[in-house]
C-alpha positions in Angstrom: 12.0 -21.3 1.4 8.9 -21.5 -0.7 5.9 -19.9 0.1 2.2 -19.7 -1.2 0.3 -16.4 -0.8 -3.3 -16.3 -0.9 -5.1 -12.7 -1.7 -2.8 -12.3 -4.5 -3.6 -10.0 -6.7 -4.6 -8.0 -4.2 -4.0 -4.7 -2.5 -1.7 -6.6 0.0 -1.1 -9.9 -1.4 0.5 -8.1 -4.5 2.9 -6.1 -1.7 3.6 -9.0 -0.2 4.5 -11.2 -3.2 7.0 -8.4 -4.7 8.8 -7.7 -1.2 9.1 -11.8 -1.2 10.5 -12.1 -4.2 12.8 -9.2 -3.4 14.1 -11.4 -0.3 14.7 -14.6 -2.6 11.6 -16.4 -1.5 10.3 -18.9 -4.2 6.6 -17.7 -4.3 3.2 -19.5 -5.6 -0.2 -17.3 -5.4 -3.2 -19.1 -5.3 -5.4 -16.8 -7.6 -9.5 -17.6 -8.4 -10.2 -18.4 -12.1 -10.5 -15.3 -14.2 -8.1 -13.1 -11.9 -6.0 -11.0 -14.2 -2.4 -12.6 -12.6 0.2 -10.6 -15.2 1.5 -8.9 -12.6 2.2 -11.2 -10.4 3.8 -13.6 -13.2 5.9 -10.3 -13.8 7.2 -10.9 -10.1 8.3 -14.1 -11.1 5.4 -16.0 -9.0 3.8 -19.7 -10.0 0.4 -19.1 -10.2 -2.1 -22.1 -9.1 -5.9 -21.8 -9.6 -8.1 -22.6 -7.1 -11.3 -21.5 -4.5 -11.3 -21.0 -1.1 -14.7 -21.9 -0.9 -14.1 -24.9 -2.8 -12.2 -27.5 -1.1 -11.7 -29.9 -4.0 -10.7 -26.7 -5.6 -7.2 -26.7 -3.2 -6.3 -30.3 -3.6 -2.6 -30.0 -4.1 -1.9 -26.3 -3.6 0.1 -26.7 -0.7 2.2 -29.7 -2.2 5.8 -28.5 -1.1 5.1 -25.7 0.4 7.3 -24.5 3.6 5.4 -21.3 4.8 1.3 -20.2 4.0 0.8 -16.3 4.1 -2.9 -16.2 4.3 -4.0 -13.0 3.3 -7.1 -13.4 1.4 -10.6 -12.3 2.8 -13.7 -10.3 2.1 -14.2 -7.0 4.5 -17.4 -5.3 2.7 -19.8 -8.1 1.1 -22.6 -8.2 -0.9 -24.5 -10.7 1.9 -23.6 -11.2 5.6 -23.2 -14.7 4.6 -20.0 -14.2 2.3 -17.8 -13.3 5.4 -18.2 -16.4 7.1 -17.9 -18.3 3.7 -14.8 -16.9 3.1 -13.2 -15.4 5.8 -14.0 -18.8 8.1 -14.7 -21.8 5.9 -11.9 -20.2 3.4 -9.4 -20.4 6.3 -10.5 -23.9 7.2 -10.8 -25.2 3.8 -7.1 -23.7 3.6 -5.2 -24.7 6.8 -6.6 -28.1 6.5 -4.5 -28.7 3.3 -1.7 -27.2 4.3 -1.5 -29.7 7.0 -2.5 -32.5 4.4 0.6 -31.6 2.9 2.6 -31.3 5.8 3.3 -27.4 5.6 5.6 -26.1 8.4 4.4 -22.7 9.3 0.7 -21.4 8.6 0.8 -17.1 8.6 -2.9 -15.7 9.1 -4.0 -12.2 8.3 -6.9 -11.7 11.2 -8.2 -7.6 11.9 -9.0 -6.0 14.8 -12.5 -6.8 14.5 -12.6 -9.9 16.8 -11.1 -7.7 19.4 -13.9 -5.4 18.5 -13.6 -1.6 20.2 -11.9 0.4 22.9 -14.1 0.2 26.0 -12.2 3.2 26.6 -9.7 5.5 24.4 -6.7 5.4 26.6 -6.7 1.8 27.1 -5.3 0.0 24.0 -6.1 -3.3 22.9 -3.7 -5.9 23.2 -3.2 -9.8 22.8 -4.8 -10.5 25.7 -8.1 -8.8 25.7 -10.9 -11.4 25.2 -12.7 -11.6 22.0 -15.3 -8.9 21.6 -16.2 -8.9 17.8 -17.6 -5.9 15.8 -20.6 -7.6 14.0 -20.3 -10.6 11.6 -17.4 -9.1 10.1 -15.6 -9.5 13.5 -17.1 -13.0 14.2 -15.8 -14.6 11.0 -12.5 -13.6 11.8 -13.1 -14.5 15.5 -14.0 -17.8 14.0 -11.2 -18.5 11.9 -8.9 -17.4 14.6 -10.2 -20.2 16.8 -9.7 -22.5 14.4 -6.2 -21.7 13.6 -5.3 -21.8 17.2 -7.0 -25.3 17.7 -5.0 -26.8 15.1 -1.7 -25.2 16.9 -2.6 -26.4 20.0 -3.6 -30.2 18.9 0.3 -30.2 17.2 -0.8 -30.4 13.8 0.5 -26.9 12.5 2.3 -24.2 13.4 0.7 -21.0 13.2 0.6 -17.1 14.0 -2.2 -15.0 13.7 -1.3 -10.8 13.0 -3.9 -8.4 13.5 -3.3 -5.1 11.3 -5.7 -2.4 11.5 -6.7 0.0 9.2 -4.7 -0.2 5.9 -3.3 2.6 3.5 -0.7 2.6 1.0 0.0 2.6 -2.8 -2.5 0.4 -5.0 -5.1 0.8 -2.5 -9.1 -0.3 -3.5 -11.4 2.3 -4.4 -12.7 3.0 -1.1 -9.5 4.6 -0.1 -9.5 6.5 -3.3 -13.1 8.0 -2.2 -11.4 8.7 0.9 -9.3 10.6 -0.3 -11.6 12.6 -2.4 -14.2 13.3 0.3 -11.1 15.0 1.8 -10.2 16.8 -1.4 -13.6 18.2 -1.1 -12.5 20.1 2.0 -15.8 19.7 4.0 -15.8 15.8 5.2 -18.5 14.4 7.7 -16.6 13.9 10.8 -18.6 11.9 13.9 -18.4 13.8 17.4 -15.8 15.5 18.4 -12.7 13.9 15.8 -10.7 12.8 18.8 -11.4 9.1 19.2 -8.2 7.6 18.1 -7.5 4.8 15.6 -4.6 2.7 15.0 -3.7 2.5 11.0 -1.3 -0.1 9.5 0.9 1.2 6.5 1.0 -1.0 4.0 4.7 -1.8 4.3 4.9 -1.9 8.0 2.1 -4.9 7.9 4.5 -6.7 5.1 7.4 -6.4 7.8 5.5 -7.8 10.6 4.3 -10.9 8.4 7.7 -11.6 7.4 8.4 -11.3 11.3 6.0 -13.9 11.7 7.0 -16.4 9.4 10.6 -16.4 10.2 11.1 -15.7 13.9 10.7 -18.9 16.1 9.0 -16.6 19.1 6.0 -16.0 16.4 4.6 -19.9 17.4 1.3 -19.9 18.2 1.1 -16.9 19.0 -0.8 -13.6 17.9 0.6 -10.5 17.3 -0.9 -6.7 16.7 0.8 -5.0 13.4 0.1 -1.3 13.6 2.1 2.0 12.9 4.3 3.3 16.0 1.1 5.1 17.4 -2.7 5.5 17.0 -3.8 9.0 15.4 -7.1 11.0 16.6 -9.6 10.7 13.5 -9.4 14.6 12.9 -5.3 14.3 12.5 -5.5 11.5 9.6 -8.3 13.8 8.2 -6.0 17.3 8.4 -3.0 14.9 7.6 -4.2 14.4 3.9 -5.8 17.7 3.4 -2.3 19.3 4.3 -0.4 17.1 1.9 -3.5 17.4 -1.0 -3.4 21.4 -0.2 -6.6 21.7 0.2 -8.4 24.0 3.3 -10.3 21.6 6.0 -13.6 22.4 7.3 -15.3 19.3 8.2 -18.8 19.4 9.0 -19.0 17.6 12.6 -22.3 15.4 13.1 -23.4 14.5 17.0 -21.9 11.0 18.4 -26.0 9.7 17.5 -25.9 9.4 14.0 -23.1 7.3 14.0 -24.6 5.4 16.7 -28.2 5.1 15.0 -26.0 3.8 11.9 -24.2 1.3 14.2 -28.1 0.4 15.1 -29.4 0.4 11.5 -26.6 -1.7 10.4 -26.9 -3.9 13.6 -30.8 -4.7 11.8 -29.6 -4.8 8.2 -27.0 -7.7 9.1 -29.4 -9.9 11.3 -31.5 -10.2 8.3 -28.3 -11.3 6.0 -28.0 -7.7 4.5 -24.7 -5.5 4.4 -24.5 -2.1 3.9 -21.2 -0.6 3.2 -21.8 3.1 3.7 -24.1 2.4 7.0 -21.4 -0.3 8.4 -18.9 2.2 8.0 -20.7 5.6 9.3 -21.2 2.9 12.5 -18.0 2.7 13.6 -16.1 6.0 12.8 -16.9 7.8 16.0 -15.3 4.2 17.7 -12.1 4.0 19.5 -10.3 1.1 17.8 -7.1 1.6 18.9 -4.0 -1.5 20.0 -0.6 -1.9 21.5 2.0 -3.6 19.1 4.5 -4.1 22.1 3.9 -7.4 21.8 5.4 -7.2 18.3 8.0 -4.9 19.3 9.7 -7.1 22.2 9.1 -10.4 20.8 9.4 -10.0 16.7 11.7 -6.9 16.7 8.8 -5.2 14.6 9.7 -1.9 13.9 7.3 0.2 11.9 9.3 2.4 9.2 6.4 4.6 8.0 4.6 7.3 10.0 0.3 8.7 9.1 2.2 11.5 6.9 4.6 9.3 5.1 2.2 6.6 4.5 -0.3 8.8 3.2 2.3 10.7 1.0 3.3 7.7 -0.6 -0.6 6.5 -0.9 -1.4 10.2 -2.7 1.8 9.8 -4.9 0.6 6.6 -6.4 -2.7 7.8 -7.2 -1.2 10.4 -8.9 1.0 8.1 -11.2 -1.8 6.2 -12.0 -3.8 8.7 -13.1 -6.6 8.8 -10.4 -7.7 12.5 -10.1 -6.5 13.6 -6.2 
């Protein structure tokens, strides 16, 4: 089978080209000019140029392709704008190709942002709760969901949308790095009480599920949550890497209100166009954004290898052999 992967290099396109190769999967990335593809190429990848944004850019791309893995987006912008440049009009731009070229099978990373949040802890968000997206973030994905599923329904492609949550693993960004350092620190901000619960996505469980997706005939058309066995209270990820850095927790807990001003505050900054990382973030970490991957389990035989402290083991060894201080 041959493949094209979009997002690589990236922190999961990069997993997911290596783990493909692994399987004997023939494997093109579709890379922006200027992206430093060595490592890839040391995969044993074809690398083809092109722009998401840019449809004359992806003339061709898709020429004998079986199988898209669509895992490029933008999560934390510089304008509001961006997301639905490249998170919808990317996956447009993308899909319509791929049928131009008559592509089998059409593998879309979503989030669990078009889901939005918990309306309440113990409920967890599955396949079919209706769209309820978490700001413009949530809405571009929202978007490009909808169109995916169009273009199943009218015949044209077939398609399966995952959902993973929050990733970790090895050659994670820089945000998880700072993560990890506020932790280091010992005294993290933690909003309300630490207990609303969050479902995280290992990095290598999410590459299971979309290999699920692109080779098991249930996957058509359908949409699938890609999560770790369970969700974890905020406070257990936070002692969870604090135990394995060694380091004494004593998080300073803020009232449920800041985070809920911030949600406000970035609420304004985003009808305006504006994006603020630190304020988007601080806005949703007292949330509930928690899912069921039974869905996954039953129909895909997903089985998620990697636990919160094995994840985050590996994530903290790889820092280390790279020479990031933790």
């Amino acid at each position: 089978m041959k493949v094209l992967v979009t997002g690589a290099p990236g922190w999961l396109g990069d997993r997911l080209v290596e783990e493909l190769i692994k399987k004997k999967f023939e494997v093109r990335c579709l890379a922006l000019e200027g992206f430093d593809t060595s490592k890839l190429e040391g995969f044993g990848a074809e690398i083809v140029r092109g722009d998401l944004t840019r449809k004359d850019t992806l003339k061709g791309v898709c020429e004998g392709i079986d199988t898209v893995f669509h895992c490029a987006g933008i999560i934390h912008p510089k304008k509001v704008r961006d997301l639905y440049e490249i998170n919808y009009y990317g996956t447009v731009n993308l899909i319509d190709e791929a049928i131009l070229s008559k592509v089998r099978k059409f593998v879309h990373v979503s989030s669990n942002s078009p889901a939005g949040v918990n309306k309440r802890g113990y409920i967890l968000l599955n396949e079919k709760h209706p769209y309820d997206p978490y700001k413009a973030y949530g809405k571009s994905k929202m978007f490009a969901e909808m169109y995916v599923n169009k273009l199943f329904k009218q015949g044209k492609i077939d398609t399966t949308i995952i959902r993973p949550c929050w990733f970790y693993g090895p050659n994670q960004p820089l945000r998880q790095t700072t993560f990890f350092n506020m932790i280091k620190k010992g005294n993290p901000f933690v909003f309300g009480d630490g207990y609303n619960i969050r479902s995280m996505a290992y990095i290598d469980n999410v590459i299971q599920g979309l290999i699920l997706a692109a080779t098991k005939e249930a996957s058509s058309g359908q949409t699938y949550w890609i999560a770790d066995e369970k969700p974890y209270p905020t406070i257990e990820i936070y002692e969870t890497v604090a135990d394995i850095l060694g380091v004494e927790l004593k998080p300073r807990y803020l009232p449920n209100i800041v985070s809920v001003l911030c949600e406000f505050a970035d609420g304004i900054l985003q009808t305006f166009g504006f994006y603020n990382k630190e304020i988007h973030v601080a806005g949703e970490m007292n949330k509930d954004i928690a899912c069921s991957i039974e869905k996954a389990k039953r129909e895909l035989g997903y089985d998620p290898k990697f636990d919160l402290r094995k994840g985050m083991e590996n994530s903290i060894k790889w820092c280390r052999e790279q020479g990031i201080d933790i």
